[in-house]
N, C-alpha and C positions, 0 to 999 in steps of 0.2 A: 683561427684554425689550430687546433693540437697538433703538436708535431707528432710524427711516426716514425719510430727511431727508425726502423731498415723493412721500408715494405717487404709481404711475401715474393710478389712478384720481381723484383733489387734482388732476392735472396735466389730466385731459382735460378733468374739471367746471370747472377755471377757465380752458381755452380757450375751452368751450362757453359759459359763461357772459358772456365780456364778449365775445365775438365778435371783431369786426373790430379791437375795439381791443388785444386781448390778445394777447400770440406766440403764434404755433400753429406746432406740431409741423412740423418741414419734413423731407420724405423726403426722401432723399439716394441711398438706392439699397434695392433689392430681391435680394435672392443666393437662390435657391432657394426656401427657405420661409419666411424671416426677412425680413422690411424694416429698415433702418435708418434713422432719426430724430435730428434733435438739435432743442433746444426752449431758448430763454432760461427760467431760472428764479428769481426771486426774485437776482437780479444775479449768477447762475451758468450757465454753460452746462451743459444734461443733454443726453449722448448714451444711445441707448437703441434696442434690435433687439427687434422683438417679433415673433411668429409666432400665426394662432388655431388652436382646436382640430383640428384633422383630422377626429375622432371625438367622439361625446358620448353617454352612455351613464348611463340609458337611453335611448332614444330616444322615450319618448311624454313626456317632459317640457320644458318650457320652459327649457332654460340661460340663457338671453338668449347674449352673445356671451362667449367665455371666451379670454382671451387671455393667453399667457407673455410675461414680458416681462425682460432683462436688460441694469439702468440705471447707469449710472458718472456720474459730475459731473465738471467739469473740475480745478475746486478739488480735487478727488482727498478730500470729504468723502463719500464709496461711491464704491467702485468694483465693480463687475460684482455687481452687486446684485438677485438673481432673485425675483422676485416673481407673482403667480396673480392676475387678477381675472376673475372671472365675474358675471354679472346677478343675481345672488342670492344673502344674507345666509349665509355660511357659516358651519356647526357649530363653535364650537371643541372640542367633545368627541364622538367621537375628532377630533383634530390631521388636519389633510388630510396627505399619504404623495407623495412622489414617487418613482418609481424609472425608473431606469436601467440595463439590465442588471445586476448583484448587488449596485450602489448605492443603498442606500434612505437619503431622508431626510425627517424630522420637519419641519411646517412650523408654525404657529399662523395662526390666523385673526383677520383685523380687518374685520367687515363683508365685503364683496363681495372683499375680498383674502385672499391670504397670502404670506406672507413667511416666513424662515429666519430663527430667531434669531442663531445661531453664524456669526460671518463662519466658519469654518473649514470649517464645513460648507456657506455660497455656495461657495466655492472649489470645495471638493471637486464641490460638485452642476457648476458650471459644467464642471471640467475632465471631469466624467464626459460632460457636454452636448455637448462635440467630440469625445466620441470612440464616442460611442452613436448607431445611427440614430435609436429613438425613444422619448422619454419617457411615461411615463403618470404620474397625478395622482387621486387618489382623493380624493373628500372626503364631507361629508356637510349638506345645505341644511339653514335652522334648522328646515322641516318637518320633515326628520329623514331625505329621502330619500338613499340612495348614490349618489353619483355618482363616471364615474368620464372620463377624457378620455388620448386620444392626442394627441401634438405630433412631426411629424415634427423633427429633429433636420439634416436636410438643406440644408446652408449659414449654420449656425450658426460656426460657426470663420470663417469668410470675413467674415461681419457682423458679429461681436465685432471683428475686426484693424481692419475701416473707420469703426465707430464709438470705437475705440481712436486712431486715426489724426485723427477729427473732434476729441476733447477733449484734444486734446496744448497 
């Protein structure tokens, strides 16, 4: 399993947590349907675009909020590092699914996350991310339910180059 230097979800419970004392996430700009963010971490700078769901499916259930999100460090320890968090403990059996027009990839679950094991396959998902309008994400809650979510894709390249531009 790849590590993941500082999940999103580690990053938002320890802004929430200490409040006014802790760095919190600073928008930098918004392109479409992606916003970009950069955030001091643990003596690193994390630049990071995220976008939420569009669609959430089924509809009579609670997601909480589900949001994509893709994180690089400045240190260049990840780079464009795509990652899943939704309000609720995900299945790791089956592996939640991403796809992209004829791009599919295998994710694993950690709690409210997922992540991509294989950098080769970040890459690949990513480069499919600019050149697709929209992704979908299937997975499955530990009650067992399917779910499944759209992500427009719509100023995703634009928000990679400016948080690219932020951790230089």
């Amino acid at each position: 399993m790849r590590f993941h230097v500082l999940s999103a979800s580690l990053i938002l419970l320890l802004a929430s947590a200490f409040g006014a004392r802790a760095a919190q996430p600073r928008l930098h700009q918004t392109i479409r349907d992606w916003a970009v963010f950069t955030m001091p971490a643990d003596g690193d700078l994390m630049c990071y675009v995220r976008s939420y769901a569009r669609d959430k499916s089924p509809k009579n259930v609670d997601h909480g909020d589900v949001i994509f999100f893709v994180t690089s460090w400045k240190s260049g320890s990840a780079v464009h590092q795509p990652s899943l968090m939704t309000g609720y403990t995900i299945k790791s059996v089956p592996p939640p699914r991403v796809r992209i027009g004829s791009t599919r990839i295998t994710m694993y679950a950690d709690g409210k996350e997922a992540f991509i094991e294989d950098e080769r396959d970040e890459r690949k998902l990513v480069n499919a991310m600019r050149k697709g309008a929209s992704m979908r994400i299937e997975a499955r809650s530990a009650r067992g339910t399917a779910t499944a979510y759209e992500f427009s894709l719509a100023g995703i390249t634009a928000a990679l180059k400016k948080a690219d531009a932020l951790c230089k």
